[in-house]
N, C-alpha and C positions, 0 to 999 in steps of 0.2 A: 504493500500500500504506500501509495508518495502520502509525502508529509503533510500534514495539514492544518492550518493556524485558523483560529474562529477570531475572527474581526471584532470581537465586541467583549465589554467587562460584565458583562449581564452574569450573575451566579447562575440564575433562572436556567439558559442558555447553556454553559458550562455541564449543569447539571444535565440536565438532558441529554447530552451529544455525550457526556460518560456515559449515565445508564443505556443508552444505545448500544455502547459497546467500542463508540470512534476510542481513537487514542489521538489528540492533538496538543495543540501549542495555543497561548494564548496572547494574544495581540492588541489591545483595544485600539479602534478607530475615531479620528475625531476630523470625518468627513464632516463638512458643512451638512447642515440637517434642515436648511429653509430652503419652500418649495415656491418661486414666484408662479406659477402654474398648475393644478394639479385637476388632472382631465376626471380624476377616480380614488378612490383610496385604494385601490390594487394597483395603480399606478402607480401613484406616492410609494407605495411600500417598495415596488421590486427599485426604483429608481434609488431611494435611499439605502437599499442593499448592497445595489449594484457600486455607488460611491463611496462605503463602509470598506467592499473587497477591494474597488482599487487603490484607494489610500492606503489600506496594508500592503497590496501584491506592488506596489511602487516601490515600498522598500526591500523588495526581493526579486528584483527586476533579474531575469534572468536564471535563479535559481528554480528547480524542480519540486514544487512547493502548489498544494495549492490553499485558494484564502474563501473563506466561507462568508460573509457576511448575511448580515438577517436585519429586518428592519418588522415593528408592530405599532400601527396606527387604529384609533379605535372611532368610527365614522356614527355618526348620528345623523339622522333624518333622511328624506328622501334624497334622491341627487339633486333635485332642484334648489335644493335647501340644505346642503349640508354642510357640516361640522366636523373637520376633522378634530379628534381629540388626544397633543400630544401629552409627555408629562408636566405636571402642574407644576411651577415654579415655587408654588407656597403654599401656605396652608387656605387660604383664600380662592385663588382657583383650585383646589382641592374639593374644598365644599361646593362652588360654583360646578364642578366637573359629575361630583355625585348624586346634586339634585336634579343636573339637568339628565343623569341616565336613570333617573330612578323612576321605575315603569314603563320603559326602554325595551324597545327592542330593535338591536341594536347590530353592528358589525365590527371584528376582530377580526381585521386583516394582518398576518404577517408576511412580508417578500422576501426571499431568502436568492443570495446568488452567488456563486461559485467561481473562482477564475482560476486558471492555472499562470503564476508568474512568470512562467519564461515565454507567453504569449500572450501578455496581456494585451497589445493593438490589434491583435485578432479574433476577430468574431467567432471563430470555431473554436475557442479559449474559452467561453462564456456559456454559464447553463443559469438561469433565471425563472422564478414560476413566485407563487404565490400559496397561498392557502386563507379561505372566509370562514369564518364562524362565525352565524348569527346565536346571541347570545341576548336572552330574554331575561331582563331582572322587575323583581318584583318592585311593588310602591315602597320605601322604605324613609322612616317617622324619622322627624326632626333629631331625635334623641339618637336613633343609629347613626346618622350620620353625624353629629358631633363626634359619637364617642370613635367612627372610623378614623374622622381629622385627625381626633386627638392620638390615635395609636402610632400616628406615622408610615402605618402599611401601603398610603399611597405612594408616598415618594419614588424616585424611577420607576415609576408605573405607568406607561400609556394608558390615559383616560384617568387615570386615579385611585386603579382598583387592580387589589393581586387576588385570582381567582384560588390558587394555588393556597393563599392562606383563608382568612376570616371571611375575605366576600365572598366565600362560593356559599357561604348562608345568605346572601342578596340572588344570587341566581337562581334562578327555576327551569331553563333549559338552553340547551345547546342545538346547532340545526348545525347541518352540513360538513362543516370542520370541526375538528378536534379538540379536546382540554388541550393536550398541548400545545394547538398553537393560539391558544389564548395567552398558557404561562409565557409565551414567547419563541418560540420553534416548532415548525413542524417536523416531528423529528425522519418521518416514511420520507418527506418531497427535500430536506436533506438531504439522507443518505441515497437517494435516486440520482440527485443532481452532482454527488460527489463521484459517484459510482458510474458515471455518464463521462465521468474525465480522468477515470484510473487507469484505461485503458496506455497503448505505447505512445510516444509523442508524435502525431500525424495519423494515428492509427484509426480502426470503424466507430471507435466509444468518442472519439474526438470530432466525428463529422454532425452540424446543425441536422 
């Protein structure tokens, strides 16, 4: 297996790509993360991926390595009207982030993309996809949401909220995608998109 470095300080993430079974390297990315345009939230996401992997696979320019990056955006309302929701910078849009998904039914997009660094200008280097989870939470009373603020469990959280801990007692259902890629990774369209570039350099695993 070539090497493989996960673009991101996410534990979430880390954790995940262990229990999978990867063996990697750990990198964080601090690719710009503002989007002047954003057609989608499945846009936004693989696009912010896609920038997470080249700012690592940049400093390995050439080496036989490849860079994983993941990006999770959590989208409110219909498209004509939507809200992307990233992490709250304070405790303020924290509360703002939870009241406005609370009785939500809602969207947990994660983009995840993959490059191999010794071919990072070329297109047949690159494997990108997405994964949605519509993600139904119940009404929830002035008092939960305090005492969520007050735990701190939003912080690094797209949208406000870790499924993975306390809020999965806010949730009532999952549609289409995964728990994990609400926590942050989908760990099957990963290990697909890695597996798609393990192949020899030039070889059938490497062709679009």
């Amino acid at each position: 297996m070539r090497r493989l470095i996960l673009a991101s300080a996410s534990p979430r993430r880390r954790d995940l790509l262990t229990a999978a079974g990867l063996t990697f390297e750990v990198e964080p990315s601090h690719a710009d993360e503002d989007l002047d345009a954003v057609t989608s939230p499945e846009a936004a996401a693989v696009e912010l991926a896609r920038r997470k992997a080249r700012a690592v696979a940049a400093a390995h320019a050439g080496e036989d390595v490849l860079v994983l990056g993941a990006d999770t955006v959590v989208a409110l309302g219909p498209d004509e009207d939507l809200r992307l929701l990233a992490k709250p910078a304070d405790e303020v849009e924290a509360r703002a982030m939870l009241e406005a998904l609370s009785g939500s039914r809602h969207r947990v997009v994660t983009g995840v993309a993959v490059v191999h660094a010794a071919r990072l200008e070329r297109p047949e280097a690159w494997r990108a996809g997405f994964e949605r989870t519509w993600v139904s939470m119940r009404a929830l009373t002035p008092a939960e949401v305090s005492a969520y603020v007050a735990s701190g469990e939003w912080r690094d959280k797209a949208g406000g909220y870790a499924i993975q801990e306390t809020a999965d007692a806010f949730v009532t259902a999952l549609e289409e995608g995964g728990f994990d890629n609400v926590v942050g990774l989908p760990v099957a369209l990963a290990r697909r998109l890695v597996g798609e570039l393990e192949g020899p350099l030039g070889g059938p695993s490497a062709l679009v």
